[in-house]
N, CA, C and O of each residue as an XYZ file, in Angstrom:
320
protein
N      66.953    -14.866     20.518
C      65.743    -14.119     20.413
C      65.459    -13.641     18.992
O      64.386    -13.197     18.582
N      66.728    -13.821     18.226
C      65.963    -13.516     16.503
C      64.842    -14.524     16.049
O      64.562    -14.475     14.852
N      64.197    -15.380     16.782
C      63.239    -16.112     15.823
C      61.836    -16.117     16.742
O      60.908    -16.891     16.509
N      61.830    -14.911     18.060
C      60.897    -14.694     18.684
C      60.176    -13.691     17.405
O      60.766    -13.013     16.563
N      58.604    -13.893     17.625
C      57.707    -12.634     17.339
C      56.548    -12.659     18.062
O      55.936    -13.612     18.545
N      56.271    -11.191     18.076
C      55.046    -11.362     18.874
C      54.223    -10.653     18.158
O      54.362     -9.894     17.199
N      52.916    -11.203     19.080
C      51.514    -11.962     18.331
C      50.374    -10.912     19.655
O      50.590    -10.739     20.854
N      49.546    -10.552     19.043
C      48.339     -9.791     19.808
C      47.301    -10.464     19.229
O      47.265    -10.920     18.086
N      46.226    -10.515     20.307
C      44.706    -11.067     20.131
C      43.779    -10.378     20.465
O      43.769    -10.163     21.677
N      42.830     -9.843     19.804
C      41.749     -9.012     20.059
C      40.373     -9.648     19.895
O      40.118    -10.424     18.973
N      39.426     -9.253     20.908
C      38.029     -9.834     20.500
C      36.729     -9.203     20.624
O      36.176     -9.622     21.641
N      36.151     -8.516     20.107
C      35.420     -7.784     19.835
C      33.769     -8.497     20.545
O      33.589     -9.713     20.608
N      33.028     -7.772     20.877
C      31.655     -8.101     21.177
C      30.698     -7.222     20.730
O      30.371     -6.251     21.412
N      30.048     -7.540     19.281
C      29.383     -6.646     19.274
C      27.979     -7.107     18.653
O      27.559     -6.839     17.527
N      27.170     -8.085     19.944
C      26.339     -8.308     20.203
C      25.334     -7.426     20.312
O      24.496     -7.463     19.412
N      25.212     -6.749     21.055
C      24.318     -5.536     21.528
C      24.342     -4.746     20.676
O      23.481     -3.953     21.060
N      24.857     -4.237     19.427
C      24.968     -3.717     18.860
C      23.942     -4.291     17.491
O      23.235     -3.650     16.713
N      24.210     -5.725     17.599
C      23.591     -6.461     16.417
C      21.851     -6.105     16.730
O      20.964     -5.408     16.238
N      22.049     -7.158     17.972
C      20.631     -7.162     18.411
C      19.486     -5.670     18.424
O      18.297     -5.731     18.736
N      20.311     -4.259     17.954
C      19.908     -3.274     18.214
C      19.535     -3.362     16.502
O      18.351     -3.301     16.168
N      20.200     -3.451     15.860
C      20.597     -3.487     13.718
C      19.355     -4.208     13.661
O      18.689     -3.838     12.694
N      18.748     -5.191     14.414
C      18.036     -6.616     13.769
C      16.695     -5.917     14.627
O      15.801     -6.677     14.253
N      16.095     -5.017     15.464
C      15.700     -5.037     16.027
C      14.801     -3.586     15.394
O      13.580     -3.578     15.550
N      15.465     -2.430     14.709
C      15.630     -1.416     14.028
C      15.132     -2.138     12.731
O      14.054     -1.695     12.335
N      15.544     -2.916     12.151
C      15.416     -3.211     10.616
C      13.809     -3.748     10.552
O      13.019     -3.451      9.656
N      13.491     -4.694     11.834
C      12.656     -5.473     11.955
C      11.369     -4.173     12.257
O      10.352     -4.306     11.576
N      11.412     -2.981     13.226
C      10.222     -1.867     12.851
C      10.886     -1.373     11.929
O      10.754     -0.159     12.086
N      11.705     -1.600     10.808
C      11.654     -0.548      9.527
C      10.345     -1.722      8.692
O       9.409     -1.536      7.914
N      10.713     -2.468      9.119
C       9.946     -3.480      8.164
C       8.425     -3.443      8.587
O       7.572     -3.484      7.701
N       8.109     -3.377      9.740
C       6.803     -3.116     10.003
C       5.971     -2.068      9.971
O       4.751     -1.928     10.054
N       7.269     -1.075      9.776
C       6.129      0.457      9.258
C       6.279      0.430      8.164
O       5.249      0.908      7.690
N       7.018      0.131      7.288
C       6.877     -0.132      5.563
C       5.474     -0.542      5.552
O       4.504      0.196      5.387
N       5.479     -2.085      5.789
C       4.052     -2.578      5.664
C       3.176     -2.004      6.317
O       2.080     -2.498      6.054
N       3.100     -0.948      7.269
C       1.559     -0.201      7.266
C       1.280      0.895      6.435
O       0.257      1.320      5.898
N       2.869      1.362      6.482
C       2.348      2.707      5.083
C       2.020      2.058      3.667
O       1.044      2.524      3.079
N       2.657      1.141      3.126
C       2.202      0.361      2.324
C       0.639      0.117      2.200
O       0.025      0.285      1.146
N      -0.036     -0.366      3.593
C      -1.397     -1.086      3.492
C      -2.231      0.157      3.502
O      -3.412      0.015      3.186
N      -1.853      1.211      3.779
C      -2.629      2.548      4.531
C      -2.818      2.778      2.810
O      -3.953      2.926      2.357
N      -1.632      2.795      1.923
C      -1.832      3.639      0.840
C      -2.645      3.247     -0.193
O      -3.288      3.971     -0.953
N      -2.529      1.360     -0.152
C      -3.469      0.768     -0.882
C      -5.368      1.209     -0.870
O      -6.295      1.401     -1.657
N      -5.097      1.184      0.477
C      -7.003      1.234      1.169
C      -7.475      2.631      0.912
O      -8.665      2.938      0.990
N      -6.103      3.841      0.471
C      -6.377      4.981      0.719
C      -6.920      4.994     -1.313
O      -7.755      5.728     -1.842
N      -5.986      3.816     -2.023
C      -6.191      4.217     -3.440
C      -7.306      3.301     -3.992
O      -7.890      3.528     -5.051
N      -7.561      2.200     -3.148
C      -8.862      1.680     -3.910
C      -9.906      2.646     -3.006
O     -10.886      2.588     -3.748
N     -10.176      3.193     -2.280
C     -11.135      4.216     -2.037
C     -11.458      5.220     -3.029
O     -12.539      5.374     -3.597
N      -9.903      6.188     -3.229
C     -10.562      7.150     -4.065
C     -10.263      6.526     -5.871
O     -10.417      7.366     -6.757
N      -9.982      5.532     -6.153
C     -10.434      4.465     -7.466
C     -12.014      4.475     -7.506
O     -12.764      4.609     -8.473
N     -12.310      4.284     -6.087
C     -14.087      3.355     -6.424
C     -14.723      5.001     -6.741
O     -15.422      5.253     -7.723
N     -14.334      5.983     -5.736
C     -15.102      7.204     -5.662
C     -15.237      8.119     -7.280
O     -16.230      8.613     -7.814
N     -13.702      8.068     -7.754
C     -13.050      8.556     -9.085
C     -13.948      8.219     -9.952
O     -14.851      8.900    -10.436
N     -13.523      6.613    -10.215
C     -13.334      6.415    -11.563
C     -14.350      5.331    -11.498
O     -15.099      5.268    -12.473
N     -14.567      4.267    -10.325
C     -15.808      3.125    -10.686
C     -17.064      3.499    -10.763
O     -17.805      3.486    -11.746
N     -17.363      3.982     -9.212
C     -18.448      4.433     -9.218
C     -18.862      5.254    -10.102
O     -19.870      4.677    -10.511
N     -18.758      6.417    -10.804
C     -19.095      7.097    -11.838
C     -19.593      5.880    -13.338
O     -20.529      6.003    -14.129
N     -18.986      5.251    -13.286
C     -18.723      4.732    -14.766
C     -19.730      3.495    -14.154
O     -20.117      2.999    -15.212
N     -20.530      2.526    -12.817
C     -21.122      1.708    -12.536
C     -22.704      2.757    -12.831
O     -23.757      2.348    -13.322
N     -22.315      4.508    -12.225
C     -23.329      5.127    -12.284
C     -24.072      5.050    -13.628
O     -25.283      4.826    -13.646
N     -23.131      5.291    -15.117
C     -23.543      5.069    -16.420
C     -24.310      4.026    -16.938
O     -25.269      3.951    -17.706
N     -23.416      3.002    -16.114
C     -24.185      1.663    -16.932
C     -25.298      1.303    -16.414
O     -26.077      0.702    -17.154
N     -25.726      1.585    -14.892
C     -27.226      1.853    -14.232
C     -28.098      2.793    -15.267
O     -29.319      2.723    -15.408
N     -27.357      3.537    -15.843
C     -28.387      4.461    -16.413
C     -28.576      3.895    -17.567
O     -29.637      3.306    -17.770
N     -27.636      3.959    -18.497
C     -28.097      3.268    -20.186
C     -28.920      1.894    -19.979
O     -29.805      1.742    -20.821
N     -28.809      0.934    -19.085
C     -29.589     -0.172    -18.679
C     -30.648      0.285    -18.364
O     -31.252     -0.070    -19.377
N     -31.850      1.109    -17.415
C     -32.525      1.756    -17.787
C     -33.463      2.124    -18.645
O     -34.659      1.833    -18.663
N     -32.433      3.206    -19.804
C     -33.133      3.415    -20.937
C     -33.158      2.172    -22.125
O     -33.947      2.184    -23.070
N     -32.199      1.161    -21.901
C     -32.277      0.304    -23.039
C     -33.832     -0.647    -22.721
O     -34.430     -1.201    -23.643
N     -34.381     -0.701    -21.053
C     -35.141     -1.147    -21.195
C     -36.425     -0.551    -21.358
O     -37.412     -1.190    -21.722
N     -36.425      0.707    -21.084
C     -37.708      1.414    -21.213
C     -37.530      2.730    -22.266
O     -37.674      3.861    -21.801
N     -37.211      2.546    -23.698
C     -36.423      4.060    -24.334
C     -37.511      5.405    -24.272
O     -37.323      6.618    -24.357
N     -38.716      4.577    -24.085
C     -39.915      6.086    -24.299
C     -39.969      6.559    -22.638
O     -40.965      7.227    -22.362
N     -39.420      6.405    -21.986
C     -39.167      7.312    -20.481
C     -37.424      7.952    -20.927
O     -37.194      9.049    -20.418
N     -36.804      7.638    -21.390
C     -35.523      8.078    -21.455
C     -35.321     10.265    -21.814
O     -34.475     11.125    -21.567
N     -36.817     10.196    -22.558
C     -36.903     11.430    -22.557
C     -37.335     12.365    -21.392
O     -36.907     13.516    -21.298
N     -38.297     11.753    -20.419
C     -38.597     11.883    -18.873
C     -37.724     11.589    -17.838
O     -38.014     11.440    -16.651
N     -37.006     11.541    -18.187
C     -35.391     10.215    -17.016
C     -34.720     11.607    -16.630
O     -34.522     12.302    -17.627
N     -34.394     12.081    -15.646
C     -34.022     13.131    -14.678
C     -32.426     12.159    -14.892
O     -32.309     10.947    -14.715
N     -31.505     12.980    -15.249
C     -30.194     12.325    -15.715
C     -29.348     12.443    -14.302
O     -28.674     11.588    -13.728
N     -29.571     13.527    -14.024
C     -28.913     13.518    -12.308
C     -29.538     12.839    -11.314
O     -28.868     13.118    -10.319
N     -30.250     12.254    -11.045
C     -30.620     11.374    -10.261
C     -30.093      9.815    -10.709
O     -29.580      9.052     -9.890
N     -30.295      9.480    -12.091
C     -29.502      7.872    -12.081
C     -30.323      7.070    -11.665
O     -30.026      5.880    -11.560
């Protein structure tokens, strides 16, 4: 019996466990991409409100006076 040894086998299942990891990762991944899309739509909104529109408002106006300059003194500037 000196050249006996013994030997154990173990086997693990951890299926259900995976399928839970892959399943979790997969809605991490799908609410990423809506907060993602939410934040885009939320920043070209206040972009156009900010910063375009104002500055599309200008060039409506100097176009305007470049074509008519003797009303430019009559031209109600808040209206546009």
């Amino acid at each position: 019996m000196s050249g006996d040894s013994l030997q154990f086998e173990g086997f693990l299942n951890k299926r259900s466990e995976n399928i839970l990891a892959a399943g979790l990762s997969i809605g991490r991944t799908i609410f990423i991409c809506i907060a993602l899309t939410f934040g885009a739509i939320m920043f070209t909104k206040d972009a156009q409100d900010l910063a375009l529109g104002p500055i599309e408002k200008m060039i409506r106006l100097v176009n305007k006076i470049a074509r008519n300059p003797i009303e430019s003194k009559e031209l109600d500037i808040k209206r546009g």
